[in-house]
C-alpha atoms as one frame of an Amber mdcrd trajectory, in Angstrom:
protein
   0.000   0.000   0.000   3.288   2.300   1.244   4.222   1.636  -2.013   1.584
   2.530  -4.135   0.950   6.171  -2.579   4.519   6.854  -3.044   4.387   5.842
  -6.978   0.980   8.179  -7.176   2.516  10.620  -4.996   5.541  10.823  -7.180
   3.948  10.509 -10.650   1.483  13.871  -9.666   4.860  16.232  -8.012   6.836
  15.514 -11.289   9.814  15.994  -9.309  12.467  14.021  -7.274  11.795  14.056
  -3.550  13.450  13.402  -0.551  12.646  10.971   2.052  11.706  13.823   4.183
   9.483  15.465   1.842   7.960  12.253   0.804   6.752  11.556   4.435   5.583
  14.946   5.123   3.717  15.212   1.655   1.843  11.767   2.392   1.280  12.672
   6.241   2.363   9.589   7.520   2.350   8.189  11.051   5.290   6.992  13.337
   4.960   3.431  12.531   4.649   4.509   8.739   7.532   5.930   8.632   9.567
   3.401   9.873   8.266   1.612   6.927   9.070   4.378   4.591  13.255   3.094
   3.668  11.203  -0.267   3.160   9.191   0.773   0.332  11.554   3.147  -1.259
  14.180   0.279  -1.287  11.539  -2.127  -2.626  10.656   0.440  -5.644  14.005
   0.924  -6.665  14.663  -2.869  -6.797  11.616  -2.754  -8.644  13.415  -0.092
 -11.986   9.894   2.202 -11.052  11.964   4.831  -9.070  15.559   5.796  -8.839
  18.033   7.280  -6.354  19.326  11.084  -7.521  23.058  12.050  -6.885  21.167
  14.691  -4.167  19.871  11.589  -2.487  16.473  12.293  -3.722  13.641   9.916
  -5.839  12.321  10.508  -8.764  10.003   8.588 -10.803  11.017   6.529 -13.579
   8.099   7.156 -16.587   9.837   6.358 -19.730   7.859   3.066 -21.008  10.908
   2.176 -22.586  13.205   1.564 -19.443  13.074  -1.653 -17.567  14.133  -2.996
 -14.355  15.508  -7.050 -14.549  18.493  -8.905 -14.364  21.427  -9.435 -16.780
  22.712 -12.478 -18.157  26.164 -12.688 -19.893  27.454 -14.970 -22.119  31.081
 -16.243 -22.419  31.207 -14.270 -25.518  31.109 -10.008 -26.193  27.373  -9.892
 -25.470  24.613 -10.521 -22.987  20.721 -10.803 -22.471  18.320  -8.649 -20.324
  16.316 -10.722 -18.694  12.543  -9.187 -17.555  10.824  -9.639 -14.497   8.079
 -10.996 -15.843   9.129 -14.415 -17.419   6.671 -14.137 -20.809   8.468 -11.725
 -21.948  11.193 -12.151 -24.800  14.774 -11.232 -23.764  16.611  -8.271 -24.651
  20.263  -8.350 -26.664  22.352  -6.562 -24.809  26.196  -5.868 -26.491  29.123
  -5.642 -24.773  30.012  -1.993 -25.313  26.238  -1.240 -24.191  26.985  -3.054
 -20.199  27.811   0.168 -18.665  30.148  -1.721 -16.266  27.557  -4.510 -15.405
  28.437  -8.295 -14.465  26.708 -10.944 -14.432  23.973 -11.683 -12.643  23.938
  -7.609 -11.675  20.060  -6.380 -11.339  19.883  -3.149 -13.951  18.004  -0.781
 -15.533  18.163  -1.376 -19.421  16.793   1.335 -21.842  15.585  -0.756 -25.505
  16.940   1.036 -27.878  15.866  -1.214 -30.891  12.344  -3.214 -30.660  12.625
  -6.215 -31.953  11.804  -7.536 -35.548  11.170 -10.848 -36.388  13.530 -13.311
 -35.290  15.686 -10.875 -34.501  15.726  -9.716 -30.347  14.937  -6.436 -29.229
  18.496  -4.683 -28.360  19.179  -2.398 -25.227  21.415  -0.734 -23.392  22.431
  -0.612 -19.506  21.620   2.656 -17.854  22.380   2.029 -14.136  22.837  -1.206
 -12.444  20.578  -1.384  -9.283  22.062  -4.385  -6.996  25.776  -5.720  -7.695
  25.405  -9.558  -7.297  28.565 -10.413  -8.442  31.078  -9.820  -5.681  33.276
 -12.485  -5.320  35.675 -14.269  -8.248  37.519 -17.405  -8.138  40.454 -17.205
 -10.617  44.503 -17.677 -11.178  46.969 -15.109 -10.248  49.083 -13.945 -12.856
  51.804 -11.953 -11.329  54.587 -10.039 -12.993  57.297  -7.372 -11.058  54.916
  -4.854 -11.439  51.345  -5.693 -12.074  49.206  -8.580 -10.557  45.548  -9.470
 -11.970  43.129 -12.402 -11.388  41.902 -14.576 -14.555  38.696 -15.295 -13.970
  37.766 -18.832 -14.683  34.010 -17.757 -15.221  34.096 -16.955 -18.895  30.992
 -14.507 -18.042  33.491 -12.542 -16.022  34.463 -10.657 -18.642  37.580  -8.451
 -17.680  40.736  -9.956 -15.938  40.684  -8.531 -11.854  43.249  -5.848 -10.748
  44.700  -6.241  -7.858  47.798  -4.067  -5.585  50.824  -6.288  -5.468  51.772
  -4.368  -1.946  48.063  -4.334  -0.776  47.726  -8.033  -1.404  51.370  -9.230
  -0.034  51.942 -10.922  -3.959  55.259 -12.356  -4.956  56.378 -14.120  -8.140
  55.868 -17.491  -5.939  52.094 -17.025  -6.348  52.273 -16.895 -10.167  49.668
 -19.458 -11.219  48.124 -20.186  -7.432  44.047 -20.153  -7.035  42.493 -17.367
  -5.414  39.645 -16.384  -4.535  39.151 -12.669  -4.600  36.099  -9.857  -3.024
  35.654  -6.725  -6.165  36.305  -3.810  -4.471  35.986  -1.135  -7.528  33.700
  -2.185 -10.131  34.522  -2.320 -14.143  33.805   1.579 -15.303  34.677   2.165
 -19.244  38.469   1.336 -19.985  39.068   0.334 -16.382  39.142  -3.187 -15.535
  37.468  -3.968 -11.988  39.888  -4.040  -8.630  39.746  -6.520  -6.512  40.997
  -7.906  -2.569  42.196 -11.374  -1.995  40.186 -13.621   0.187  42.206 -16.601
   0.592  44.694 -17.934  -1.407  43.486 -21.942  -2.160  46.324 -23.114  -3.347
  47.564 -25.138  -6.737  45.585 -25.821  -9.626  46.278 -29.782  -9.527  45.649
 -30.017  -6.125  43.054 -33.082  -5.718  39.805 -31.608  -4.955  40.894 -28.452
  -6.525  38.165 -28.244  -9.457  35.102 -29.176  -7.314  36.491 -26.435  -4.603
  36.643 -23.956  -7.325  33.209 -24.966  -8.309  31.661 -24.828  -4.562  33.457
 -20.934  -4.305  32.612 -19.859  -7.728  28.591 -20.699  -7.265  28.945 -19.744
  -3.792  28.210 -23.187  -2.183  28.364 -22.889   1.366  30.789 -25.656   2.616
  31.363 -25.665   6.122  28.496 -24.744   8.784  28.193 -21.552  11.332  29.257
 -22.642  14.774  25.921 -21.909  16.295  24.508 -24.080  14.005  27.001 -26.879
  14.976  26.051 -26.318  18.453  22.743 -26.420  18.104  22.809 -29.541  16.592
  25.123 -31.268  18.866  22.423 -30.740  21.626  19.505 -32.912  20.147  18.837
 -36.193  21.373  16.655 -38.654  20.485  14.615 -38.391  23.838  11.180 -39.135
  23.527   8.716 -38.026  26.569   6.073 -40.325  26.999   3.387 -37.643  26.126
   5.052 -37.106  22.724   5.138 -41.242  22.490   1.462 -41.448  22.931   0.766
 -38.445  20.383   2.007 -40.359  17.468   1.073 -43.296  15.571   2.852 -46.694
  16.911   4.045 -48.096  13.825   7.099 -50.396  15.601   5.172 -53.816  14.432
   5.162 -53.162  10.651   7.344 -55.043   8.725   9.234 -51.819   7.049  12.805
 -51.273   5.376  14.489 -48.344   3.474  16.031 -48.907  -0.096  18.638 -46.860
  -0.948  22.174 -46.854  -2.992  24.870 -48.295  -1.080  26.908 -45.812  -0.317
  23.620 -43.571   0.860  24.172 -41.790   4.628  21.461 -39.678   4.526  18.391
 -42.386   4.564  15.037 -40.453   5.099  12.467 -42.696   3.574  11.251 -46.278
   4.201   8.199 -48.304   2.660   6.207 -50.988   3.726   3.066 -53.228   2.382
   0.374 -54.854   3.752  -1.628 -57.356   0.831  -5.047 -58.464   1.335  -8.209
 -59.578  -0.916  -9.459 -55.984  -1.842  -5.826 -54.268  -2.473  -2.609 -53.066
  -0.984  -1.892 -51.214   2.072   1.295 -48.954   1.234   3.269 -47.343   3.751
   5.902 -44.873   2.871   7.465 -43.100   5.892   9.420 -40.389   5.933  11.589
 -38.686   8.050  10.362 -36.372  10.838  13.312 -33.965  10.573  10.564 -30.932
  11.284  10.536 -32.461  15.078  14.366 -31.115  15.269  14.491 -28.248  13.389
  12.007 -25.584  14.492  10.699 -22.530  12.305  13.414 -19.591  13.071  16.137
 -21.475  14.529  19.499 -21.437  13.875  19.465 -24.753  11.941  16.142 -23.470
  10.292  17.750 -20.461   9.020  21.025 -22.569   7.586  18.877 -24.787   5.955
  16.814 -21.846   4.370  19.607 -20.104   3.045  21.342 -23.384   1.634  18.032
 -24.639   0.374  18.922 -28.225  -0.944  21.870 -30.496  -1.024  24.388 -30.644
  -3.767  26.200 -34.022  -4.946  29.120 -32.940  -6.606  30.415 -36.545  -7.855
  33.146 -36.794  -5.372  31.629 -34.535  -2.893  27.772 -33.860  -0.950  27.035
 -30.636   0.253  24.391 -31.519   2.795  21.547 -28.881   3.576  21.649 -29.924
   7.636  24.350 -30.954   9.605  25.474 -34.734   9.620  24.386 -34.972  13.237
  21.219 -34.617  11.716  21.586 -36.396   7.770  23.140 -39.022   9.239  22.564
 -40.068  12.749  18.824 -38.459  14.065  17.214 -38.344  10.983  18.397 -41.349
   8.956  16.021 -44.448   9.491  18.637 -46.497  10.344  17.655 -50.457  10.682
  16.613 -51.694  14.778  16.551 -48.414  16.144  13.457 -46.561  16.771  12.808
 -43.262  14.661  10.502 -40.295  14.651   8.549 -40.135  11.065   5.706 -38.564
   9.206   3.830 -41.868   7.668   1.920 -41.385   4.956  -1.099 -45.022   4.625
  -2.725 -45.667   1.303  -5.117 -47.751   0.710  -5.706 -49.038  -2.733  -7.212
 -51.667  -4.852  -5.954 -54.367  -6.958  -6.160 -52.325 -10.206  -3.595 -49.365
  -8.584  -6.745 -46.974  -7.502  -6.344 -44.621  -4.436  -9.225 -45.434  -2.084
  -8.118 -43.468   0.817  -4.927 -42.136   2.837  -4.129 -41.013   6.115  -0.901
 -38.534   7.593   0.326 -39.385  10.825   3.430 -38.272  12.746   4.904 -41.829
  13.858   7.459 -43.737  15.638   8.959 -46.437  13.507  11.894 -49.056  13.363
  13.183 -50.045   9.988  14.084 -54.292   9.608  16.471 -54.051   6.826  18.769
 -51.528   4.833  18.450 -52.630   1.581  19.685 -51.927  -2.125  18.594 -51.119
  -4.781  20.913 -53.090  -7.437  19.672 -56.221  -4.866  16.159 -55.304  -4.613
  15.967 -55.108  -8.807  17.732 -58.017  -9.040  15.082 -59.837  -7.245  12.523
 -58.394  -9.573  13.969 -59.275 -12.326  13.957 -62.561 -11.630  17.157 -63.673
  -9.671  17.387 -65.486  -6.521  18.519 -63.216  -3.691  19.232 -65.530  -0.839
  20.297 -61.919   1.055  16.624 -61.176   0.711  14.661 -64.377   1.538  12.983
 -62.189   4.485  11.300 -59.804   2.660  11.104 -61.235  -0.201   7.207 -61.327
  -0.166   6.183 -57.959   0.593   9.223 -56.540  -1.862   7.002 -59.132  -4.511
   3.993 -56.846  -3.996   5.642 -53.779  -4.154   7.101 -54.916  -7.370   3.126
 -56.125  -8.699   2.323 -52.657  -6.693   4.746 -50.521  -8.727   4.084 -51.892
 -12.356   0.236 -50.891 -11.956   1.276 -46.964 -10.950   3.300 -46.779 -13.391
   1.079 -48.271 -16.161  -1.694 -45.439 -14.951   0.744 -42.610 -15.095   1.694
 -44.230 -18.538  -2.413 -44.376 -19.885  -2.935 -40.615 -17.646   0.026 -39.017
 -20.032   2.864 -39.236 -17.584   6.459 -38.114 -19.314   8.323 -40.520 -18.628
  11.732 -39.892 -20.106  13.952 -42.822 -18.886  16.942 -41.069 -19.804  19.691
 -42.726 -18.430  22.459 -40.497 -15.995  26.153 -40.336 -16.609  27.957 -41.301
 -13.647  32.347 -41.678 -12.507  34.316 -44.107 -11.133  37.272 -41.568  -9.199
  40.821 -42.921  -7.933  41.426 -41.600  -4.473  42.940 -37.936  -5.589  39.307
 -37.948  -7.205  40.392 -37.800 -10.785  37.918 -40.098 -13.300  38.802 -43.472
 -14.408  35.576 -44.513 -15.932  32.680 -42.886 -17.076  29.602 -44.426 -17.618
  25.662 -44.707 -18.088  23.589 -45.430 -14.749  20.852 -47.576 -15.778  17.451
 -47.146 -14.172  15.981 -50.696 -13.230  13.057 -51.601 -11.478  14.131 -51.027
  -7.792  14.760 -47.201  -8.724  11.265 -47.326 -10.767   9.508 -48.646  -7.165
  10.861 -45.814  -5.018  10.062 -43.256  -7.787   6.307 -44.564  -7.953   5.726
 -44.665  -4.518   7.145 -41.104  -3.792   4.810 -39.519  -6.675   1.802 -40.787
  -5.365   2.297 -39.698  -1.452   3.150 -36.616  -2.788   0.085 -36.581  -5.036
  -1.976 -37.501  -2.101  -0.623 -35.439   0.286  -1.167 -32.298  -1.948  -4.714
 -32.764  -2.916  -5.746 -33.469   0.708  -4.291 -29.858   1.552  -4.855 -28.193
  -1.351  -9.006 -28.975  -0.522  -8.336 -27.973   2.837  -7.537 -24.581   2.102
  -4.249 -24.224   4.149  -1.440 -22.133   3.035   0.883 -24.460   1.110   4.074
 -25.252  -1.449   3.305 -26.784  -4.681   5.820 -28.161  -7.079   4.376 -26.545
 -10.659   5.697 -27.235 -14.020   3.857 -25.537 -16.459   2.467 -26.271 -19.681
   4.801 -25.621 -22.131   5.231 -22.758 -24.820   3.647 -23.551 -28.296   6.153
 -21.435 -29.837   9.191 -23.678 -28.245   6.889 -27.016 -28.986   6.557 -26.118
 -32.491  10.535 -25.390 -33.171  11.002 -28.910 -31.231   8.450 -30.356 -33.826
  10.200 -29.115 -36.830  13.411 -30.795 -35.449  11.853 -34.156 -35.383  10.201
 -33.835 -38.943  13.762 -34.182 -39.921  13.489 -37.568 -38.615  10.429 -38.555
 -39.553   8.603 -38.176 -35.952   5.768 -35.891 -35.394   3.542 -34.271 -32.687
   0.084 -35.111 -32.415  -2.450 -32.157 -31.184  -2.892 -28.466 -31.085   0.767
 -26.956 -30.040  -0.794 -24.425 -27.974  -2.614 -26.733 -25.639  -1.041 -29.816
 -25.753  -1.655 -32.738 -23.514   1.464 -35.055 -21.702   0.528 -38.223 -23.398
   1.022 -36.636 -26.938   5.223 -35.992 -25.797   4.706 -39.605 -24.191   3.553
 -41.217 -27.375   6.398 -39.914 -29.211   9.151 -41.124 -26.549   7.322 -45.423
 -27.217   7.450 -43.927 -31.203  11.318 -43.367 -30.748  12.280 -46.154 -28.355
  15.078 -47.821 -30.359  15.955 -45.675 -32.975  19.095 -44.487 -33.575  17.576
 -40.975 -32.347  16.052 -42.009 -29.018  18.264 -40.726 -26.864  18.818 -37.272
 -28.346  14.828 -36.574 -29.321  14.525 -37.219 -25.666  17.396 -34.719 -24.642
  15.947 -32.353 -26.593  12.199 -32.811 -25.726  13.302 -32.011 -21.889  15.058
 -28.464 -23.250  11.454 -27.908 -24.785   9.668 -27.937 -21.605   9.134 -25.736
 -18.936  11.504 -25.509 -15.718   9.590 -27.482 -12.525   9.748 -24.547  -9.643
   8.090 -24.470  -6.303   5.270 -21.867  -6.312   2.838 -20.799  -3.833  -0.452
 -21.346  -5.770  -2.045 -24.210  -7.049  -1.038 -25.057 -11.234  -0.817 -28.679
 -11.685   2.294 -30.903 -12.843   2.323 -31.354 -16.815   5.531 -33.548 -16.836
   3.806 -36.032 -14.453   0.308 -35.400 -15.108  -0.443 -34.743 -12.340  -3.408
 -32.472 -10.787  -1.981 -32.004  -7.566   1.616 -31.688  -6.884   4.001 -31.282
  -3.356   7.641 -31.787  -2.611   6.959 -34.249   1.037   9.636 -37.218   0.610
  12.920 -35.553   1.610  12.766 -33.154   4.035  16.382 -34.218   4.930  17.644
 -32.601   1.541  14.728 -30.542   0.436  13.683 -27.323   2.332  10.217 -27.008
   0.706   9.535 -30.520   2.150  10.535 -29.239   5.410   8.833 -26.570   5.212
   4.991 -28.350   4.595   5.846 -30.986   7.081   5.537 -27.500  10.045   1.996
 -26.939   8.234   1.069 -30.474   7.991   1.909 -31.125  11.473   0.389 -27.992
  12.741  -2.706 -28.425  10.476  -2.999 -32.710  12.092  -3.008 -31.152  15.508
  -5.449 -29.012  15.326  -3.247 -25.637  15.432  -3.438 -24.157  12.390  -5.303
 -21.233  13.622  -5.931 -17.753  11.276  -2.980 -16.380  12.718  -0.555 -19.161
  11.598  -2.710 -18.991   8.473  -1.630 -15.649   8.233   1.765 -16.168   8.886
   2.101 -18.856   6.295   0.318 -16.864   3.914   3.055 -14.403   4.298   6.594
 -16.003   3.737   5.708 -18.893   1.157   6.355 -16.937  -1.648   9.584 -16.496
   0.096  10.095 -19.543   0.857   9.771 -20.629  -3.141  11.852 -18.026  -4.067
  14.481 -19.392  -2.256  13.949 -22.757  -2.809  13.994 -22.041  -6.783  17.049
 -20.109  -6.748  19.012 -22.583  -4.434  17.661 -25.410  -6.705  19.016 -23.541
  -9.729  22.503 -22.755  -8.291  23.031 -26.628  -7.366  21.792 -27.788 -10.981
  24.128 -25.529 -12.541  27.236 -26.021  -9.928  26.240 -30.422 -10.429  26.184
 -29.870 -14.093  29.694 -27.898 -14.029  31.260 -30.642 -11.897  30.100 -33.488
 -14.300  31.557 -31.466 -17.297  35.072 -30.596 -15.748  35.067 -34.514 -15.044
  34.158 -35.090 -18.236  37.159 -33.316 -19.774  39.249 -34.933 -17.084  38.575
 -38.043 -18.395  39.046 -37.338 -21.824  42.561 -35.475 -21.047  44.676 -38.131
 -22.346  42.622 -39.557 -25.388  43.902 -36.295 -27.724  44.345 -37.711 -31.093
  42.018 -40.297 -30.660  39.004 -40.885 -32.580  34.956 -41.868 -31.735  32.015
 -41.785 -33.164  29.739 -39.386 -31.970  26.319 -37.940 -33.218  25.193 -33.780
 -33.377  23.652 -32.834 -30.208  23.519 -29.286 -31.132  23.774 -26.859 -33.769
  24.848 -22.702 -33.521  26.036 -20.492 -35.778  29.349 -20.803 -34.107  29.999
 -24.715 -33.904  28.318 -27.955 -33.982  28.006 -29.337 -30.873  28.317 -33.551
 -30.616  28.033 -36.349 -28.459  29.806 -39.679 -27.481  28.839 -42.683 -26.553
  30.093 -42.439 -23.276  27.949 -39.016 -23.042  30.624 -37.239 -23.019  29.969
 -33.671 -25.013  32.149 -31.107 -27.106  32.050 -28.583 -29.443  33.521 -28.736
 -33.414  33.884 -24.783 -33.701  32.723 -24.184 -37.232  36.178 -21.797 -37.903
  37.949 -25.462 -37.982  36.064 -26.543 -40.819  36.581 -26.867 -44.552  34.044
 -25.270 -45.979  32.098 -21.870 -44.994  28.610 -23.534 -43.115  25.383 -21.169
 -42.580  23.165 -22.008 -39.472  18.893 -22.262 -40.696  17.364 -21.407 -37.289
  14.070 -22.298 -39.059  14.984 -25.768 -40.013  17.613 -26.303 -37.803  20.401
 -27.253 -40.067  23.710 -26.317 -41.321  24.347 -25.927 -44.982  27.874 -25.763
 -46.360  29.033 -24.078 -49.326  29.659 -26.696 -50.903  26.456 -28.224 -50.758
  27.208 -30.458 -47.492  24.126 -30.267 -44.396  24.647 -31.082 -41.090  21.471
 -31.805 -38.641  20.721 -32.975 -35.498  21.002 -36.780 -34.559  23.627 -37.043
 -37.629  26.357 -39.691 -37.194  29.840 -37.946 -37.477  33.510 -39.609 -36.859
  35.305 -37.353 -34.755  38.829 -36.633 -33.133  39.271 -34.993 -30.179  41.647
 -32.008 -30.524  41.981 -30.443 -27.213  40.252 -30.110 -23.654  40.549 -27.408
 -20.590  39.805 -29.756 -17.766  39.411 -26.141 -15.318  36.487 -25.110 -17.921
  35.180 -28.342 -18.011  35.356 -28.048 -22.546  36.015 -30.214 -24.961  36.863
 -29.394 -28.403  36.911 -32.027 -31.856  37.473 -31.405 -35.490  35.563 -33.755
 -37.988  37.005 -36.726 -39.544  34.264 -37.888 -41.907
């Protein structure tokens, strides 16, 4: 409301103002004004006013100047990025950044609409919130100057820094560093910065996954209070809290999980009569030890998820917690939140119930054991639960036959995984396959979540959804031309497309030569799954109602509805917590959005440096490889062993130009290049710190 009478207040003066003259002019009250610095910061965040050199505000009017964020690219140029996510992007050069970095929240003036398929271009006026502050880069030091090279190709400009200020000497030449900007890039003047900490060599083992954790800024190592806190839980149990939940001690239950898991939050069990199942999937009651607003709530708010770096797990809570309170280990007695469904033979929900529980897990099982079993094979290791796992398996292939005839995606492409030596380098790299044990968790996790989300959507209590939207027609119909080329097409209206239409083309391609890639490129034609506040639906899964509940040990939205659930079970949700909820969960999945973002991006990173690690000493080598990707820089290809690189286009033998439309290259002399095309390739050169590969063609 503050600041809406400002904007009003503002656009009728047609002047800047002072803080002072703003509150007199709108009369406001002690408590207002107090408020006051609030709304003025939130409206300059906002691009609608800006800050004078006089300290006053004036309104920003000029429809053609935009507050967002910008997003550079490793090459002379960036995108503006809107607020508003329907809108197109804005092509920002860069002689037109006006000293902005990466990530940097500015105000951008379009200075050319755009026409066709060609973006709308800008330029920077003023940039509004520095985000990047910190660099991780190599020292290059000579007897007089000393600068930081960036290993973040969208850092654009090489660091300054004072050789005296920073105690440098030609021993550091080449050392790691992280380093704080303390003068930001102005025209001709290349940003100064402070060292942090030195880190040490570049071939140090752990090296690249430490410059990965300090370059997305991961946050490694927990506050002491945090620490503290944790170290003071136990796994008392009063006997009021005992009789409060549901005794669930007598079920036969067990947790599946890789083999080297530590963090094990979830366990299932199954009861089998005449009518149907009885499932039981338990999770985790890590809400009981960390409590809204303390200092292990706040730590696990800012870190928002854990991160698996291949060699290396970030956790979101302390191990105390991961690994020893929270982790259902097998004979001792656990707090969880169980989640009962009943269902028929034919896979139908007929009803569920939530309880907070007490629980002791029989085994500690595996999942290359447990699909093993299903398959087939005789497990003598699993002779004692070898029944109910039976009708879990029975259990399993009727979900995932009614996601299948419901429209589910279901994608099955398989994950690249490592095999390290002990200094963490790569000595294999390979596919993961998903078998039927993986399948069985995966089912049983959608539907509690599925049930779990409609029973509190209908309730009406404040709540986080997982939403992934529908996606855009415009981005389903360039993915449909691409697939003409092979023959494939989409079935339907592009504009509102059902699920099962992009799941009837994934059993068309199963088997062809193109499978794998048509379904890599179908995912980069969808939407991004985020965590929202509202109600939208699931289109990936098909599903009507979707929540994040299953792994609140790694997950802070599933943390975060596990307080409301709770809460709502014991009859406490009252308007005021209402309220209160109603307030900070669009917080909440901001955070959780961003944080899931950063680890994506920082997991993806890892796997790619890896990648080139393990390709370091096959220069000169050859493979086959298909085209992954076209540009109108370089043809982008694929391995086998997933492994991916980039034939720049400069290397080739004839001149090549790039069809957007059809999404081919044609060369002058008559040659075309497209997607899914089977090339022989030799691999020229990688930079393991970059995480790139480069090849030239052979054939």
């Amino acid at each position: 409301m503050l600041t809406q009478m400002l904007e009003e207040l503002l656009e009728r003066k047609h002047r800047a103002m002072s803080p002072e003259e703003l509150s007199k002019a709108l009369n406001l009250k002690e408590e207002e004004k107090a408020q006051l610095p609030i709304a003025i910061a939130e409206l300059v965040h906002k691009g609608v006013i800006e800050r004078t050199k006089k300290g006053r505000y004036r309104l920003l009017a000029d429809e053609k100047i935009f507050a967002g964020v910008i997003q550079l690219t490793d090459r002379n140029f960036g995108f503006f990025l809107f607020d508003d996510p329907q809108l197109e992007d804005v092509f920002i050069h860069g002689s037109a950044l006006n000293g902005a970095m990466n990530g940097d929240r500015v105000l951008v003036q379009v200075t050319q609409p755009s026409v066709g398929d060609q973006k709308a271009e800008g330029v920077v006026l003023k940039v509004l919130e520095r985000r990047t502050t910190t660099v991780i880069g190599k020292l290059s030091i000579n007897k007089a100057h000393a600068f930081l090279l960036p290993y973040d190709r969208k850092v654009r400009t090489d660091i300054y820094l004072d050789i005296r200020d920073n105690r440098l000497s030609k021993s550091h030449d080449g050392m790691i560093a992280e380093v704080v900007i303390t003068r930001w890039p102005t025209e001709g003047k290349n940003p100064e910065g402070r060292i942090i900490e030195i880190l040490g060599k570049e071939d140090d083992p752990g090296m690249d996954v430490e410059i990965v954790k300090r370059s997305f800024n991961l946050p490694s190592e927990f506050p002491e209070e945090v620490l503290v806190e944790a170290d003071g839980l136990t796994e008392d149990m009063s006997e009021e809290e005992r009789e409060s939940r549901r005794d669930l001690r007598d079920l036969l239950l067990f947790t599946i999980d890789g083999p080297d898991a530590k963090d094990i939050d979830d366990a299932v069990s199954i009861e089998v009569n005449g009518d149907g199942y009885k499932l039981g999937v338990h999770i985790a009651d890590v809400s009981h030890y960390v409590t809204e607003y303390s200092a292990l709530d706040k730590e696990a708010f800012r870190r928002g998820t854990s991160v698996y770096l291949v060699s290396d797990v970030i956790p979101m809570l302390p191990e105390k917690l991961s690994n020893d309170l929270c982790s259902l280990n097998p004979g001792e007695d656990k707090r969880a939140m169980s989640v009962l469904i009943e269902l028929n033979k034919q896979g139908e929900v007929l009803s569920h119930e939530i309880a907070p529980s007490i629980i002791r897990s029989s085994h500690r099982l595996v999942y290359s054991d447990v699909s093993d079993l299903l398959e087939g094979k005789d497990v003598p290791a699993l002779k004692a639960v070898e029944e109910p796992l039976k009708a879990m398996g029975e259990l399993s292939q009727l979900l995932t036959e009614k996601r299948r005839l419901r429209g589910a995606i279901d994608f099955g492409i398989a994950e690249s995984y490592f095999e390290l030596d002990e200094d963490g380098w790569p000595t294999a790299m390979k596919l993961r396959e998903r078998r039927l044990a993986d399948r069985l968790i995966e089912e049983f996790m959608i539907l509690t979540n599925e049930v779990v989300s409609e029973q509190f959507y209908w309730l009406g209590v404040p709540f986080l959804y997982r939403t992934h939207e529908k996606p855009s027609a415009e981005k389903l119909m360039e993915f449909n031309t691409f697939i003409h080329n092979f023959g494939f097409h989409l079935k339907g209206k592009m504009e509102n497309i059902h699920p099962s239409a992009l799941n009837n083309l994934i059993d068309e391609v199963e088997g062809s030569p193109q499978e794998h890639l048509i379904n890599k490129m179908m995912l980069r034609s969808l939407k991004q799954a985020k965590y929202t506040n509202y109600f939208e639906g699931h289109f990936g899964l098909a599903s009507t109602y979707y929540s994040h509940f299953t792994a609140p040990i790694r997950r802070y939205p599933d943390l975060q509805i596990h307080r409301i659930i709770k809460e709502q079970l014991a009859g406490k949700m009252s308007k005021r917590r209402k309220d209160h909820y109603g307030s900070i969960l669009e917080a909440v999945a901001e955070q959780a959005n961003m944080t899931e973002r950063r680890a994506d991006e920082a997991e993806r990173k890892v796997d790619d440096i890896k990648a080139s690690q393990f390709m370091s000493d096959k220069i000169g080598e050859e493979f086959d490889a298909v085209i992954s990707g076209l540009t109108n820089f370089g043809i982008f290809v694929e391995l086998d062993n997933s492994a991916e690189g980039l034939i720049p286009l400069s290397s080739m033998d004839e001149f090549f130009k790039f069809d957007k439309e059809k999404y081919i290259l044609t060369g002058s002399n008559g040659s075309k290049l497209e997607l899914g095309q089977a090339l022989r390739v030799r691999l020229v050169s990688v930079n393991t710190q970059r995480g790139e590969i480069n090849f030239e063609l052979v054939r």
